[in-house]
ZAMARGU-4260 file (C-alpha; in steps of 0.2 Angstrom, whole numbers, plus 5000, padded with zeros to 4 digits):
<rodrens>
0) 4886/5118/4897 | 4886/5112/4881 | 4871/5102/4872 | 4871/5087/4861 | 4879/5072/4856
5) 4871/5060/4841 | 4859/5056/4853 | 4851/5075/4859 | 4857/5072/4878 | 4860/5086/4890
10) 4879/5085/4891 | 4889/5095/4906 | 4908/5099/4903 | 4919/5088/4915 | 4925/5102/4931
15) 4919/5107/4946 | 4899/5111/4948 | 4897/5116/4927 | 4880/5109/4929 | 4866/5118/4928
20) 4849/5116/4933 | 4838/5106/4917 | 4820/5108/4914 | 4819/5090/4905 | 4804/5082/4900
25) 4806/5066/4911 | 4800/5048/4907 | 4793/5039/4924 | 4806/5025/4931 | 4824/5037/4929
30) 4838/5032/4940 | 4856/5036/4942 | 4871/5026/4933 | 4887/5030/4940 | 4903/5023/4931
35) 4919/5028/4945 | 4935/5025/4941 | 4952/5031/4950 | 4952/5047/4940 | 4933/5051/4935
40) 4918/5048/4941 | 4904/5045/4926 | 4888/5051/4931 | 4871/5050/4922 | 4853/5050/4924
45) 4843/5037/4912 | 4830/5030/4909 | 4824/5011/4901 | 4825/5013/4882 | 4811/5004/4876
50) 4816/5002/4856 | 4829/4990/4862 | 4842/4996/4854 | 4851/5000/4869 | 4846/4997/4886
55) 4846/5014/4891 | 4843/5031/4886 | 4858/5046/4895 | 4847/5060/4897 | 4858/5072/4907
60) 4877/5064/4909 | 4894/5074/4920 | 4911/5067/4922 | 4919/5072/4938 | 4937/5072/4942
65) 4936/5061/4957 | 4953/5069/4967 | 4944/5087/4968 | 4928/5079/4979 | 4927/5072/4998
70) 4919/5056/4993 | 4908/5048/4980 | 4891/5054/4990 | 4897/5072/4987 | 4899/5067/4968
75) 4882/5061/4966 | 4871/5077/4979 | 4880/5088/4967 | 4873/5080/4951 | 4859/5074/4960
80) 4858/5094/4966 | 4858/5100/4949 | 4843/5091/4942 | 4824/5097/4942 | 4817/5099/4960
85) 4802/5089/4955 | 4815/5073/4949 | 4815/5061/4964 | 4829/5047/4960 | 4825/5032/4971
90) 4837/5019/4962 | 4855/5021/4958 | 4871/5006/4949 | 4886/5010/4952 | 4900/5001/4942
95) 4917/5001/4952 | 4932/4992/4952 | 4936/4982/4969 | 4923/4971/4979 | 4909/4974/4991
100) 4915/4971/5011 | 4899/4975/5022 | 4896/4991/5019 | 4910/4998/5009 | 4915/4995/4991
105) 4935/4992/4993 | 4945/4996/4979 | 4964/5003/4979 | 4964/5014/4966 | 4950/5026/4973
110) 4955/5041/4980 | 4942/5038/4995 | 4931/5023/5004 | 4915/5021/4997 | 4899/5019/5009
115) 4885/5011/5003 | 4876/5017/5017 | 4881/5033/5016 | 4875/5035/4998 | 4856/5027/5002
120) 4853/5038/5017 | 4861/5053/5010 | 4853/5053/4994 | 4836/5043/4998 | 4843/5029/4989
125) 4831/5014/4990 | 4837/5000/4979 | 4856/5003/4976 | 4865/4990/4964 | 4885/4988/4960
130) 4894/4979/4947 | 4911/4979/4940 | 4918/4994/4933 | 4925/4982/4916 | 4910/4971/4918
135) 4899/4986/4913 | 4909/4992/4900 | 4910/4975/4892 | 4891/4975/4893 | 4891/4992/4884
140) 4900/4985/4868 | 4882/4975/4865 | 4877/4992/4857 | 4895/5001/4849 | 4896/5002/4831
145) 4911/5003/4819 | 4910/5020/4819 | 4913/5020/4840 | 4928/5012/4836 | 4946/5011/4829
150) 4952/4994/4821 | 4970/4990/4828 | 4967/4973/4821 | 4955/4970/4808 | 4950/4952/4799
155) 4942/4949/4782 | 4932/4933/4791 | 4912/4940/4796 | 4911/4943/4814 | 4910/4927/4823
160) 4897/4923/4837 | 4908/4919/4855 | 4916/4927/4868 | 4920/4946/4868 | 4934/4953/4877
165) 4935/4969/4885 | 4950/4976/4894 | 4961/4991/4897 | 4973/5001/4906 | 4969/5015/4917
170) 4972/5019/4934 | 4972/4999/4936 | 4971/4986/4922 | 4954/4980/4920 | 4946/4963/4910
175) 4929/4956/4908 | 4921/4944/4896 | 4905/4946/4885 | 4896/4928/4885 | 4882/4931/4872
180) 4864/4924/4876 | 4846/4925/4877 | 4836/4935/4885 | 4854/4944/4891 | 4871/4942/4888
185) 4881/4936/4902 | 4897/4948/4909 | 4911/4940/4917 | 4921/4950/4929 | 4938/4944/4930
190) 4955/4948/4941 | 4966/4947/4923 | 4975/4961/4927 | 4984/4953/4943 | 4991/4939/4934
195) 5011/4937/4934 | 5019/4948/4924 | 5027/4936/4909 | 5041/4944/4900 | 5043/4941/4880
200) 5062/4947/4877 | 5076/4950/4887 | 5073/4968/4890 | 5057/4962/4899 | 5065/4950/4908
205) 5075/4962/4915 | 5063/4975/4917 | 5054/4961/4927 | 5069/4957/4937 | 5069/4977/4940
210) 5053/4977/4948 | 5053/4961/4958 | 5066/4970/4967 | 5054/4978/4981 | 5038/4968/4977
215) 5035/4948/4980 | 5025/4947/4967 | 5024/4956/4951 | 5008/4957/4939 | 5002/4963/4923
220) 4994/4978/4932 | 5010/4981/4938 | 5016/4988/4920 | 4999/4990/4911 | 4992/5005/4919
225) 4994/5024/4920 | 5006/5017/4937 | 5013/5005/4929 | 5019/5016/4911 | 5029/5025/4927
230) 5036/5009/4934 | 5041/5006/4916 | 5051/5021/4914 | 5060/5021/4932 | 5064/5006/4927
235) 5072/5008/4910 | 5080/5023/4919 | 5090/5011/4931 | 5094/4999/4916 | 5099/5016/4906
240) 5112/5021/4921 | 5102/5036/4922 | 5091/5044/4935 | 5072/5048/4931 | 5066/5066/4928
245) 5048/5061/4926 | 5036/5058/4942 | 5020/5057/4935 | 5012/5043/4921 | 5004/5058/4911
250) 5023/5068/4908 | 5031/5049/4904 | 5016/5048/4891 | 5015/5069/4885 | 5036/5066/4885
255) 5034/5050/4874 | 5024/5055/4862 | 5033/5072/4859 | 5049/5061/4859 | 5057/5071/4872
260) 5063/5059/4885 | 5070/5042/4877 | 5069/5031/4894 | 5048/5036/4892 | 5047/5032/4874
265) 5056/5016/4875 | 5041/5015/4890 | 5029/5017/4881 | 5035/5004/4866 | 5038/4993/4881
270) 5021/4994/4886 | 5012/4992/4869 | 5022/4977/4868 | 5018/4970/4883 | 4997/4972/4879
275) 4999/4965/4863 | 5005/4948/4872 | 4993/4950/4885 | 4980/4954/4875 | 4985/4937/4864
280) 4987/4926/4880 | 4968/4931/4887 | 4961/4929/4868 | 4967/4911/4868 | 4960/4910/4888
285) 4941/4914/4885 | 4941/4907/4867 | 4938/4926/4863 | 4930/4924/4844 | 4918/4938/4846
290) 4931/4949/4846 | 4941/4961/4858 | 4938/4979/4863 | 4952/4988/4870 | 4948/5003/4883
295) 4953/5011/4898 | 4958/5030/4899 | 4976/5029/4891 | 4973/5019/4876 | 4966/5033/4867
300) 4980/5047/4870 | 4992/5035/4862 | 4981/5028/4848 | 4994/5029/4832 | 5009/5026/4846
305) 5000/5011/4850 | 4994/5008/4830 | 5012/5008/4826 | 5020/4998/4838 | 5024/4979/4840
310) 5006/4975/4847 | 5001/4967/4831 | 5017/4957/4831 | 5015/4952/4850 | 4996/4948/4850
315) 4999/4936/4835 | 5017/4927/4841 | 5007/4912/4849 | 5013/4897/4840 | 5002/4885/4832
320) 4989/4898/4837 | 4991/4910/4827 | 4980/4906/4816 | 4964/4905/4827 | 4970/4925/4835
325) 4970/4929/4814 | 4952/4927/4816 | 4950/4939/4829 | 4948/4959/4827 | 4952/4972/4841
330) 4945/4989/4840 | 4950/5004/4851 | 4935/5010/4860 | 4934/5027/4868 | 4926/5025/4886
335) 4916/5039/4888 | 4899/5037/4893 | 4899/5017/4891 | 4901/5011/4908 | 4885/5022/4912
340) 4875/5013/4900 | 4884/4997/4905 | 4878/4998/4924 | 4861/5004/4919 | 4860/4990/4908
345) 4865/4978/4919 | 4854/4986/4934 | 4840/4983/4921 | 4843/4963/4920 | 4844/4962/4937
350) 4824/4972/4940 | 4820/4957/4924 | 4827/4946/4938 | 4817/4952/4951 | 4835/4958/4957
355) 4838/4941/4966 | 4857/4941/4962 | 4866/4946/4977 | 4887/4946/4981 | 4903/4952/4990
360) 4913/4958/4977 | 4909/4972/4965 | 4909/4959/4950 | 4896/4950/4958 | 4882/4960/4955
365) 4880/4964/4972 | 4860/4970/4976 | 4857/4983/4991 | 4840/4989/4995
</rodrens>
């Protein structure tokens, strides 16, 4: 265990059961805020943070690695199992990828179904709320700083007010847009990552060609995402006449930064590339002025990979837009604890609401009780 962070939370080490039991002085109203990704599961208890200057306050937080638990409800009894006895948590948001289908929250890319019903009987669960993984984030970037983040592209023009973009690569590639408003801002979760792969030289367009092999239909997600770096390399493998050594996105990114492995690092410039034009494309789509946030879990391990590449070429190659995409900064965010404070924010709007918002998938804001 290991205390602090600039904000005086209790902070557990990510690994099986390292939390330990906590004696906190709690504020009335706390409830659980779980961010849950393919890889880690984000867990926090928090509380409404009444100074405003962000929605919530983290007072005891634990990332779990989702492949070494049964299920999402074993996640949450064992935080839920390290708290104060006298702590009763009657609410919980979940932010996921995926949609909501009766009782299940369906997404690929977990390692297990979800049951809602499952985690409200199990845990007592009275009011249980679930958004989008990247509509939380995006929510999250409300209350970042500079210091939280890395300029890939910065501006001399002052922040403009509009449209923020969030996306990122991870186990999937996800998007969502910050609409800014009064009394809240308004998230839109989108499906950006599943639209069609669009090549930019001819070593995409045969790396495209390579892929549509076995597939119908080949998206973005398809090469931007820890699966998708690995599709790149098998496929600059075959286009290399050579055969692939690598089965795992983390050794095509550990063998590309050490520049052991050329197939991997011509990957990985491959995919900086690729993000940069994407990037650009959905900038232009949502009118993204406010800026964009670039996160996800592989950004960060290939920050001044990614700094150096041809993203800043890509993002700008747009024409007669170029100019407007001049305008626009993107900063590298870490993800850490902002998809917590994300869904707890977003639970927050919704009790401000008198949680009226109901929905089928995951980006809808869907409300359980």
């Amino acid at each position: 265990m290991r205390q602090g962070n600039d904000e005086g939370m209790t902070v557990a080490q990510s690994g099986n059961h390292s939390l330990e039991a906590r004696r906190l002085a709690l504020p009335a109203g706390v409830f659980l805020a779980a961010d849950v990704g393919g890889t880690h599961a984000r867990i926090g208890l928090v509380s409404g943070d009444p100074d405003g200057t962000r929605p919530v306050t983290v007072l005891q937080y634990h990332r779990y690695a989702c492949a070494e638990w049964p299920s999402l409800t074993a996640v949450l009894q064992d935080f839920v199992g390290q708290l104060d006895r006298s702590v009763h948590v009657s609410r919980c948001a979940v932010a996921s990828a995926g949609y909501v289908l009766g009782d299940a929250i369906v997404n690929d890319n977990l390692p297990w179904p979800v049951s809602i019903r499952d985690i409200r009987d199990s845990l007592g669960i009275e009011q249980l709320a679930v958004v989008n993984d990247f509509e939380a984030v995006a929510y999250a970037t409300q209350f970042l700083s500079q210091a939280d983040t890395t300029a890939v592209i910065d501006t001399d023009a002052l922040p403009a007010e509009g449209p923020v973009l969030v996306m990122g690569p991870g186990t999937g590639l996800g998007s969502a847009v910050l609409l800014p408003g009064k009394p809240h801002a308004t998230v839109l979760a989108t499906e950006a990552g599943q639209i069609a792969l669009a090549p930019g030289n001819e070593r995409e367009i045969e790396i495209l060609r390579y892929l549509a092999r076995d597939r119908a239909y080949v998206s973005f997600e398809h090469a931007l995402s820890g699966p998708g770096l690995l599709n790149l390399y098998r496929a600059l493998c075959a286009l290399r006449g050579q055969a692939p050594v690598l089965t795992l996105p983390s050794q095509v990114t550990q063998s590309a930064l050490e520049r052991s492995d050329d197939a991997a690092v011509e990957a990985l410039d491959v995919f900086c590339g690729l993000l940069g034009s994407f990037v650009g494309d959905l900038c232009l789509l949502y009118g993204a002025r406010g800026g964009v946030f670039l996160a996800g879990g592989i950004l960060p391990q290939i920050r001044d990979v990614l700094l150096a590449s041809s993203f800043r070429q890509r993002f700008f190659n747009k024409g007669v837009m170029r100019a407007f995409l001049q305008q626009v900064p993107v900063r590298l965010m870490e993800h850490g604890q902002h998809g917590v404070i994300g869904a707890a924010g977003l639970f927050l709007d919704l009790q401000d609401g008198e949680g009226a918002l109901t929905g089928s998938r995951a980006g809808e804001s869907a409300v359980t009780r």
